[in-house]
Every structure is written in structure tokens, then in C-alpha cells.
N, C-alpha and C positions, 0 to 999 in steps of 0.2 A: 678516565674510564679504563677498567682494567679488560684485558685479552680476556677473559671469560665474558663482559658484558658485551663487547664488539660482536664477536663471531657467538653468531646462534646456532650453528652448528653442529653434531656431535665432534665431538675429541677422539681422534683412534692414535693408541699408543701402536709406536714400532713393535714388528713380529720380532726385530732385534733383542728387544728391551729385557727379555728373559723375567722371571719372577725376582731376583735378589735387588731390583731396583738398579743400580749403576747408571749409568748414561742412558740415558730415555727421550726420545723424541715423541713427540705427536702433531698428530695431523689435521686441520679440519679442512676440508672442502668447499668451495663457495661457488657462484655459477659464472661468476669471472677471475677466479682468485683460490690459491690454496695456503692459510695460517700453517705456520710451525713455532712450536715453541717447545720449550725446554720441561717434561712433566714434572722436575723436583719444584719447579718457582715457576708453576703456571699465570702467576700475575704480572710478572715481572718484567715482561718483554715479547713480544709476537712479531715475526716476521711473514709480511705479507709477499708473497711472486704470484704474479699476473700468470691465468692458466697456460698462456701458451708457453713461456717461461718456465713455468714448471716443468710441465710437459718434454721440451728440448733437456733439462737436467736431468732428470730421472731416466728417458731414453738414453742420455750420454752414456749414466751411470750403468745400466743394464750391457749396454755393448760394448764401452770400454775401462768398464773397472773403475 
């Protein structure tokens, strides 16, 4: 089953990602879980973190770079 049939979610591309395409990330949401995957080969692979998981990275990222 491919990452588009798993996660029903919507897909939100990184504010990074700029229009020229280059390195793209997206994101979907889940109510215990946040998918990431790669937008060039959205089939290809999805990586799942447990919300609170998430949650401790992205705070890491935000206060120390």
C-alpha cells in the first residue's frame, strides 16, 4: 500500500519548499501520529513519529536550531 493510500489526510508541503521545487518535505497530521515524506516520490516511503515525538522535535528545532 502506498503513503498516499495509508494516510487520509491532507498533505502540506514545507513553507521552506519555495516554488522551484528543490528539497521538499510534507506533512500530514494524524490524531496520534504525524507522516513525512519526501514530495518529489510521494509513493515511495513515509515516515511515521508518534505525536508526542514529534512534538519534542520540532520544539527542539524551534529553540535550538
Amino acid at each position: 500500500m502506498s503513503a498516499e493510500q495509508q494516510v487520509r489526510t491532507p498533505w502540506i508541503k514545507s513553507s521552506y519548499s519555495g516554488s522551484g521545487g528543490g528539497n521538499c518535505v510534507e506533512v500530514a497530521a494524524a490524531a496520534t501520529a504525524m507522516h513525512v515524506r519526501d514530495s518529489k516520490l510521494p509513493g515511495l516511503a513515509t515516515l511515521t513519529f508518534p505525536a508526542a515525538h514529534w512534538s519534542a522535535l520540532t520544539n527542539s528545532v524551534r529553540h535550538y536550531g
